[in-house]
Backbone as CSV, one residue per row, in Angstrom:
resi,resn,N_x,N_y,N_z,CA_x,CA_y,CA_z,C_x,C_y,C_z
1,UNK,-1.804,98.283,-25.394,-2.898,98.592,-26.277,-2.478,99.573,-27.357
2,UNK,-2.005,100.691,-26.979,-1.272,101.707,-27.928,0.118,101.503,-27.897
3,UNK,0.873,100.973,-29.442,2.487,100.777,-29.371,2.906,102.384,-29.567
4,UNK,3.780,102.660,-29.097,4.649,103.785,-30.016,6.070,103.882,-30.450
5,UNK,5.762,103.922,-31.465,7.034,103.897,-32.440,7.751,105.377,-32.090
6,UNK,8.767,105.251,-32.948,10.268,106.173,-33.225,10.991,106.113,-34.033
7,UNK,10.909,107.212,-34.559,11.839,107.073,-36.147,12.447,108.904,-35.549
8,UNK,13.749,108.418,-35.828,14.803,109.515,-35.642,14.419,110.727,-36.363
9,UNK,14.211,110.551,-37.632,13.480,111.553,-39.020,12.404,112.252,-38.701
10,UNK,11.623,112.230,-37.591,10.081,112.411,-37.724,10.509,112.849,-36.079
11,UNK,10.717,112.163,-34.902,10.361,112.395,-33.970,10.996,113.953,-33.600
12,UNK,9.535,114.318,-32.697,10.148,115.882,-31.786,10.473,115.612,-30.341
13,UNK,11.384,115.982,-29.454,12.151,115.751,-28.386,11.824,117.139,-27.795
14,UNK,10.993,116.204,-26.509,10.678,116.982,-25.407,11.536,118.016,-24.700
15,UNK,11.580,119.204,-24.473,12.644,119.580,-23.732,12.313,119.652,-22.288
16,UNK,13.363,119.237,-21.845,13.001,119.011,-20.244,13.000,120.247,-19.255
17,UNK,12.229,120.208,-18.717,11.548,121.073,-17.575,10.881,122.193,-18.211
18,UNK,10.376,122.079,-19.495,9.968,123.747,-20.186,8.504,123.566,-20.309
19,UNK,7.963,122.678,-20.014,5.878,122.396,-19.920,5.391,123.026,-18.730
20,UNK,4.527,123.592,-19.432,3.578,125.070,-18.696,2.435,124.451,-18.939
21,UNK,1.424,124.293,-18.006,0.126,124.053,-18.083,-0.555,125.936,-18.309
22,UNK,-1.314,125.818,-19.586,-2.394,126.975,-20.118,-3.387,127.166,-19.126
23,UNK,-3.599,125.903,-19.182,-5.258,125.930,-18.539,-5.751,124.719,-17.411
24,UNK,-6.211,124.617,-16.445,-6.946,123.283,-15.362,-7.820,123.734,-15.501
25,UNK,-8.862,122.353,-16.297,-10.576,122.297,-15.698,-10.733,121.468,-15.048
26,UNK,-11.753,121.175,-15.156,-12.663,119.754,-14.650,-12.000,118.673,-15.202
27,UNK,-12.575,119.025,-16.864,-12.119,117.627,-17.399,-10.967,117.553,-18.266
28,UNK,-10.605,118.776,-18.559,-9.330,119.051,-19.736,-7.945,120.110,-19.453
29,UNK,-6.787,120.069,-19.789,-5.671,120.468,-19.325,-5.405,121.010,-20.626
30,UNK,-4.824,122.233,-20.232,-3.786,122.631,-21.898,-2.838,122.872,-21.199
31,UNK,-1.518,121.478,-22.248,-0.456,121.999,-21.821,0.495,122.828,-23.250
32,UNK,1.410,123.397,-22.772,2.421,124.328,-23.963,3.667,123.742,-23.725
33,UNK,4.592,122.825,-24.434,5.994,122.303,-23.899,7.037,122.819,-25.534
34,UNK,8.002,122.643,-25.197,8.656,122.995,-26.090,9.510,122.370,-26.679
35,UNK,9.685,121.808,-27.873,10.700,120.672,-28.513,11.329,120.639,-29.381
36,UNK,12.762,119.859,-29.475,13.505,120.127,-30.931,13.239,119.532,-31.855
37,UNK,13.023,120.032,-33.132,12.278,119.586,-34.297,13.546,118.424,-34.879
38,UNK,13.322,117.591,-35.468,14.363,116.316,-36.257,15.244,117.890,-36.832
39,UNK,15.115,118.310,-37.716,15.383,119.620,-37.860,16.843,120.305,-37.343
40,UNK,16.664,120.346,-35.421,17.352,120.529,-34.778,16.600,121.737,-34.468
41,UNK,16.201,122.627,-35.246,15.301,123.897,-34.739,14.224,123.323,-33.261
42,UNK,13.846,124.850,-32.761,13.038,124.607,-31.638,11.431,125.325,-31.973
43,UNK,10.734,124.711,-31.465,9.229,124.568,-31.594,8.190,124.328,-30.275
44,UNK,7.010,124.929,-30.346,6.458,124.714,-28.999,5.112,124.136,-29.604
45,UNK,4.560,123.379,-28.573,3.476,122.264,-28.950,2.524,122.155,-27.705
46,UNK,1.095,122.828,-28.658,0.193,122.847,-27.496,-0.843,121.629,-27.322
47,UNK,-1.668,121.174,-26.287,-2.259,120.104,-26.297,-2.794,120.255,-25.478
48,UNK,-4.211,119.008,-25.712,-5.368,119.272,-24.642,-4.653,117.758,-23.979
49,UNK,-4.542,117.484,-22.519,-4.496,116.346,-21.889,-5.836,115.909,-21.353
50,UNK,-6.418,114.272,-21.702,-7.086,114.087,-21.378,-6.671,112.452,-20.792
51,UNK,-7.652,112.349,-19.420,-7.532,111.250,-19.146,-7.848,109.949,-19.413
52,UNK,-8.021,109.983,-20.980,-8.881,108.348,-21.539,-9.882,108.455,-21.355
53,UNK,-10.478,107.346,-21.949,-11.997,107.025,-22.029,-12.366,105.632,-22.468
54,UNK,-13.226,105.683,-22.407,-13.905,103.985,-23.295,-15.461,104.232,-23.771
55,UNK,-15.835,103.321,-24.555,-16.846,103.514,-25.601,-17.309,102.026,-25.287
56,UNK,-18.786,101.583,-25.866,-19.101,100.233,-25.500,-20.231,100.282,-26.656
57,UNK,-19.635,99.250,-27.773,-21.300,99.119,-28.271,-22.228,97.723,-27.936
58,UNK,-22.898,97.499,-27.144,-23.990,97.319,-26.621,-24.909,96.532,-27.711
59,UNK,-24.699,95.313,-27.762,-25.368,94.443,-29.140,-26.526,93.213,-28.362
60,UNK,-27.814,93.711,-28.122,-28.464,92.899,-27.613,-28.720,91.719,-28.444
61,UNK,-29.547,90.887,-27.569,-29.282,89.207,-28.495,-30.189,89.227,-29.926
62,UNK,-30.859,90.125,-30.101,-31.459,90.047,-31.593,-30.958,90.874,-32.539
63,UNK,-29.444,91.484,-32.048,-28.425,91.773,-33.505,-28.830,93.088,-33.249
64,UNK,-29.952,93.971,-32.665,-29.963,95.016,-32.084,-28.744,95.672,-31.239
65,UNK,-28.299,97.075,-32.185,-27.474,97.913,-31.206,-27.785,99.261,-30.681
66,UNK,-27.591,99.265,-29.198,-27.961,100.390,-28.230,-27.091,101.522,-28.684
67,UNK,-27.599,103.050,-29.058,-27.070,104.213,-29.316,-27.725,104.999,-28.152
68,UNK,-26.977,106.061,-27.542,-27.298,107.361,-27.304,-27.603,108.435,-27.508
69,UNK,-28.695,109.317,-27.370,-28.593,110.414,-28.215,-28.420,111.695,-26.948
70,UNK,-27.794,112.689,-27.222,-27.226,113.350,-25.903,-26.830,114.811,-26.510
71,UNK,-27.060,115.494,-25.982,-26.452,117.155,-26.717,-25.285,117.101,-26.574
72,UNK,-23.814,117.417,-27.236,-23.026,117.730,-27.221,-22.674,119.332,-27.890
73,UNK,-22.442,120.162,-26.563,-22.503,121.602,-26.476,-21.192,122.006,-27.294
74,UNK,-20.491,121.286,-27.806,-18.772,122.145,-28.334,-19.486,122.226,-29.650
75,UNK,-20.139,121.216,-30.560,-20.934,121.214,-32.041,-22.302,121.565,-32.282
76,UNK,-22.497,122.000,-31.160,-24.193,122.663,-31.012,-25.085,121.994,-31.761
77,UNK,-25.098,120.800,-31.028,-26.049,119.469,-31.698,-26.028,118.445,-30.979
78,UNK,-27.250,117.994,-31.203,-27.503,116.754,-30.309,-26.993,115.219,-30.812
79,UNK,-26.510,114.444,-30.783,-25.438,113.497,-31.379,-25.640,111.708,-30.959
80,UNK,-26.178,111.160,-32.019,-26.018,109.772,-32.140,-24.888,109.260,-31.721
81,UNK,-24.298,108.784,-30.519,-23.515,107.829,-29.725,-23.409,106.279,-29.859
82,UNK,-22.660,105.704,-29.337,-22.523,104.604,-28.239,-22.483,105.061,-27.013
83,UNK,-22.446,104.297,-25.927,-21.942,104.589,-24.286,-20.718,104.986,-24.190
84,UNK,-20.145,106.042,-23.495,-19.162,106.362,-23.565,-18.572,107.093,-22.013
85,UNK,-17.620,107.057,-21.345,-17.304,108.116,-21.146,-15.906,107.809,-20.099
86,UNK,-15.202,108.685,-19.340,-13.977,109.489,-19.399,-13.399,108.347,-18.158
87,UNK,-12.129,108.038,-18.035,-11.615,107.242,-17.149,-11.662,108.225,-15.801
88,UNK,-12.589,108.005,-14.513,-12.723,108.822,-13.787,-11.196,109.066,-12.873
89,UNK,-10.747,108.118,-12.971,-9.196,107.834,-11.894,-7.736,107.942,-12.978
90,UNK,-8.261,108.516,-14.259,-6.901,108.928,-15.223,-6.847,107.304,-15.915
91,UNK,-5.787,107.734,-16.407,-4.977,106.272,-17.497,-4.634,104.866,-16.323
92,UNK,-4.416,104.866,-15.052,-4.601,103.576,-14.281,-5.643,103.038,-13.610
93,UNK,-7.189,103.373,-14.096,-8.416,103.315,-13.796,-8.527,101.903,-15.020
94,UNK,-8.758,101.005,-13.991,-9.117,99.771,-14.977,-10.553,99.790,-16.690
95,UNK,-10.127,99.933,-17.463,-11.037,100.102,-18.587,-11.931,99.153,-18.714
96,UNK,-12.083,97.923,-18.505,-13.495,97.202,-18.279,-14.073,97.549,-17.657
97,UNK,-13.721,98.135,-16.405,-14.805,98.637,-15.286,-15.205,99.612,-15.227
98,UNK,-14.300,100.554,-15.752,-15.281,102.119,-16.436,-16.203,101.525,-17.818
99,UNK,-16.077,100.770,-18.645,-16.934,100.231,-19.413,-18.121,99.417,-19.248
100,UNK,-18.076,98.787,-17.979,-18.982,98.082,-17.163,-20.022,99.446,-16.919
101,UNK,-18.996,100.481,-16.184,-19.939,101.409,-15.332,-20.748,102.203,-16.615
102,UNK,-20.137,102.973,-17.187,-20.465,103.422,-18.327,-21.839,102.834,-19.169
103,UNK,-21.286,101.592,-19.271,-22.646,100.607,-20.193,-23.915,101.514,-18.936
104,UNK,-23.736,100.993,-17.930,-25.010,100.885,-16.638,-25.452,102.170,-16.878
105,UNK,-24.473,103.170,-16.561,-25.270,104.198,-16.356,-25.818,105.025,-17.221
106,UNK,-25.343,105.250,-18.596,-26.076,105.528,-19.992,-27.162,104.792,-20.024
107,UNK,-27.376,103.598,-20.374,-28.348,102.747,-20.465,-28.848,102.018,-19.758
108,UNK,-28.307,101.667,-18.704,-29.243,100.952,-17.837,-29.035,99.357,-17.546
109,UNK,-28.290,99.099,-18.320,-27.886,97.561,-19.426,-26.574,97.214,-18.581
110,UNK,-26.243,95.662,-18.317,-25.147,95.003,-17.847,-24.968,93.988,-18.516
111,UNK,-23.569,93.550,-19.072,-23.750,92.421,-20.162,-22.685,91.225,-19.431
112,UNK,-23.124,90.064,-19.747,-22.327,89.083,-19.530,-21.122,88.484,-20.567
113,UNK,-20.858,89.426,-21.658,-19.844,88.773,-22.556,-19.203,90.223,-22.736
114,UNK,-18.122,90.575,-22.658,-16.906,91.515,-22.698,-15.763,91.872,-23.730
115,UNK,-15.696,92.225,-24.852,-14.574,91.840,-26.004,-13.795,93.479,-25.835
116,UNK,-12.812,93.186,-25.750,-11.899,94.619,-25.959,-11.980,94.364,-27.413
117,UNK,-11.766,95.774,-28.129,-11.647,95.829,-29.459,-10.687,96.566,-29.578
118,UNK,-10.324,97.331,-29.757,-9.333,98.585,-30.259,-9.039,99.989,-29.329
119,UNK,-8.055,100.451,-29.118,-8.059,101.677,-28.576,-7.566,102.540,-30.167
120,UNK,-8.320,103.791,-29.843,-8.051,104.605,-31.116,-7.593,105.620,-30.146
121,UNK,-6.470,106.955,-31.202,-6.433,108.143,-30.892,-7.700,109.488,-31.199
122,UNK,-8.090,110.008,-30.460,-9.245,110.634,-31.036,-9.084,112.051,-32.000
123,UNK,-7.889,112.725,-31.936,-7.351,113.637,-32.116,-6.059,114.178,-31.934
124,UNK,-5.396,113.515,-32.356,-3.391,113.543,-31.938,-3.011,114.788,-32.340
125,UNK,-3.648,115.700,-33.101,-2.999,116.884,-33.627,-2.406,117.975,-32.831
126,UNK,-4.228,117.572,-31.181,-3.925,118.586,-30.625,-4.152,117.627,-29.197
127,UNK,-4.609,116.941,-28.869,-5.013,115.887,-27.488,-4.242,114.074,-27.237
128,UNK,-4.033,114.522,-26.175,-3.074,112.794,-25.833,-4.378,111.887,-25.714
129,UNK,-5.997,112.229,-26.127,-6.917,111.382,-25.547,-6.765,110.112,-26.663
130,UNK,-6.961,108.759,-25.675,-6.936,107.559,-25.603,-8.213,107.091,-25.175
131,UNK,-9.185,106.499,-26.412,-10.541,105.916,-26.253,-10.371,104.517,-26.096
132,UNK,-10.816,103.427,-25.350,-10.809,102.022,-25.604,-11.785,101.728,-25.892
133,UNK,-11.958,100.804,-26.769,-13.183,100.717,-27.463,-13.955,99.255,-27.388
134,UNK,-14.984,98.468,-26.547,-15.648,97.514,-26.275,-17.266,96.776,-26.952
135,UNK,-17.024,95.947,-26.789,-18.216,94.979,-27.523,-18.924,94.737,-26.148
136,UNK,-20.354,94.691,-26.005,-20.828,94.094,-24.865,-22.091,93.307,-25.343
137,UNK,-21.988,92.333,-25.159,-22.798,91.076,-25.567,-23.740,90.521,-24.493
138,UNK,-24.806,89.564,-24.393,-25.432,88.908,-23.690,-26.112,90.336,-21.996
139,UNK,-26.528,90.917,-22.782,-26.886,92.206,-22.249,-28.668,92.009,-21.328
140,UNK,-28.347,92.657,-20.224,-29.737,92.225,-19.098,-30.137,94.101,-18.641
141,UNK,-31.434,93.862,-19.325,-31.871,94.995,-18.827,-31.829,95.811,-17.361
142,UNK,-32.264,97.121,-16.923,-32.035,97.429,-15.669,-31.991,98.973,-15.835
143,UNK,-32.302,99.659,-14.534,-32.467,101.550,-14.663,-31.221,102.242,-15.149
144,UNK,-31.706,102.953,-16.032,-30.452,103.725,-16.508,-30.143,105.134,-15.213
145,UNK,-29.232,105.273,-15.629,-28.849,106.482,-14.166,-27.478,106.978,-14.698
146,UNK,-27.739,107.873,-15.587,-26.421,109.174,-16.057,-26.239,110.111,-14.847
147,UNK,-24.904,110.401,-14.746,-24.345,111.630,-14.236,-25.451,112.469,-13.877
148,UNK,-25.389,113.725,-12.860,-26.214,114.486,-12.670,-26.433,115.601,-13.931
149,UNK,-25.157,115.879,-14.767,-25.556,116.790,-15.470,-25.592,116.058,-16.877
150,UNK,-25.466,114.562,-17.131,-26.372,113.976,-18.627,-27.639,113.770,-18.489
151,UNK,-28.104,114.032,-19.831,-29.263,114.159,-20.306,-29.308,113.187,-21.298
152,UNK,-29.937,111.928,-21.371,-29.781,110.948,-22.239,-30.702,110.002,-23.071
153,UNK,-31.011,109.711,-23.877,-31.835,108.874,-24.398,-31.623,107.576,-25.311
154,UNK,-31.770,106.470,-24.649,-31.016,105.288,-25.168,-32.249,104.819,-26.132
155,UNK,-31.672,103.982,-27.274,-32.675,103.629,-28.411,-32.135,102.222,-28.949
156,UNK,-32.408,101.243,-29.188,-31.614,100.275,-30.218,-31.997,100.376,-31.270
157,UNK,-31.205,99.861,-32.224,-31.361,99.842,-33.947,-30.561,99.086,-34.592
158,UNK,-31.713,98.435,-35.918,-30.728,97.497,-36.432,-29.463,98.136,-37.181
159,UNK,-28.629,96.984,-37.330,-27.302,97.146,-38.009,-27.722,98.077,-39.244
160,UNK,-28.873,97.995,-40.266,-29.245,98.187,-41.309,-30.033,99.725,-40.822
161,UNK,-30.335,99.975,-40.251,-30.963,101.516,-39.593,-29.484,102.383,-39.306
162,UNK,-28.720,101.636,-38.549,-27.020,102.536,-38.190,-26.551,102.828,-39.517
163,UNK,-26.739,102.059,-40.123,-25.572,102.398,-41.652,-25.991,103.510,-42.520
164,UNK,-27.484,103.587,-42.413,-28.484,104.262,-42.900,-28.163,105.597,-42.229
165,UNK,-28.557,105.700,-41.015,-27.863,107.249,-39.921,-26.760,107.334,-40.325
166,UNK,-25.676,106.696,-40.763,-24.530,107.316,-40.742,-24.283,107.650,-42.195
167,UNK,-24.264,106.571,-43.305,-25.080,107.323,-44.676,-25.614,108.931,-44.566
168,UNK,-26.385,108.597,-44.142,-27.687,110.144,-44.145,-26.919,111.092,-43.264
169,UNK,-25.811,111.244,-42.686,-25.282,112.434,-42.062,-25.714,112.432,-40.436
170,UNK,-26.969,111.628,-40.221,-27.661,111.342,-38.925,-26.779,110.662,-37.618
171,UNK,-25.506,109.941,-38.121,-24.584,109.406,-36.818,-23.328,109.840,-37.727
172,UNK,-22.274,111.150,-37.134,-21.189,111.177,-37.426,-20.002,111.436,-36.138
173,UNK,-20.091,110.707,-35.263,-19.483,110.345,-34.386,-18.563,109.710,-34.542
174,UNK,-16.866,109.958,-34.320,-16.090,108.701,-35.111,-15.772,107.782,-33.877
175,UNK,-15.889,107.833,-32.766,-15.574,106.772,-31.642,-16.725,105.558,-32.246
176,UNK,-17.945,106.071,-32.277,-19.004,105.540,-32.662,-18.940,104.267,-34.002
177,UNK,-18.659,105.136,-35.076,-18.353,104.551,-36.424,-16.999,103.471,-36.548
178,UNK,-16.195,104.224,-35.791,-14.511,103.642,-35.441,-15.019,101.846,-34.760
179,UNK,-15.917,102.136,-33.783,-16.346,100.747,-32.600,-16.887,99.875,-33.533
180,UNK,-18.082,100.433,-33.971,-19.268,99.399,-34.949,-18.052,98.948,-36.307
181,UNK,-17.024,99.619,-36.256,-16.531,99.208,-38.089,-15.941,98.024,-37.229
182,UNK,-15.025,98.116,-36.254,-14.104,97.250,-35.430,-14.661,95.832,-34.961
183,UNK,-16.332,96.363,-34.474,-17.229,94.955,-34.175,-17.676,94.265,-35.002
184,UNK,-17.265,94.703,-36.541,-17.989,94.121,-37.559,-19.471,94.428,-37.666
185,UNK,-19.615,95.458,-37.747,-21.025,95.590,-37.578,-21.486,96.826,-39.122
């Protein structure tokens, strides 16, 4: 899903055995490793490790798409979504099926048509996180049931209402914008 290239000119080289984990949470790692610059000079490089994720936009059969709206506490604002969330078993946790689960438990919704679309980087500057990004089609209602600590409110809207939120400053989410540009939407 993600190629990675190498160009001699550009790449930095890990040095071996010198990565110090900063920080263990719950959901995020800082690590500090140290590498030789193309350069030949030495440099240290910090990063958040995260274990993936997936995103699902949710296109019921009348061209209607399902958003989330959910506080997100790091931007102190409450935030126009898709379904989203974190590979619970790391990077070998099958991504349809956290996307399956994900769809369900944000919204409530199980779909019978499945399209992988794209995996994006969400932030390479400073995080290894890896989003996969899904279409879910032919969609059957059913109880929504978030995590104990989400708080969620699912809504659909036409294609022509999203463009409008995101126009107007109202959806600036880029997993979000990144999915719908990818689904053609």
């Amino acid at each position: 899903m993600i190629k990675k290239f190498h160009e001699k000119e550009l790449d930095e080289i890990y040095v071996e055995g010198s990565n110090q984990e900063v920080f263990s949470g719950k959901l995020l790692h800082v690590q500090l490793d140290h590498v030789t610059l193309p350069s030949g000079n030495d440099a240290t490089r910090e990063y958040v490790r995260h274990p993936g994720a997936v995103a699902v936009v949710p296109v019921l059969d009348d061209g209607r798409i399902i958003l989330v709206k959910q506080c997100r506490y790091p931007l102190g604002t409450v935030m126009w979504e898709i379904p989203a969330g974190k590979l619970d078993h790391g990077p070998q946790e099958d991504i349809l099926e956290c996307a399956k689960r994900e769809l369900s438990e944000e919204t409530g919704y199980s779909a019978d048509k499945w399209e992988f679309l794209i995996s994006i980087a969400t932030t390479p500057g400073f995080s290894d996180e890896i989003i996969h990004l899904f279409k879910a089609e032919g969609l059957t209602s059913g109880q929504q049931h978030p995590d104990e600590d989400e708080f969620i409110t699912a809504i659909a809207f036409t294609p022509e209402e999203i463009k409008n939120m995101i126009k107007n400053g109202e959806l600036f989410d880029s997993k979000t914008i990144c999915a719908l540009y990818a689904a053609g939407i």
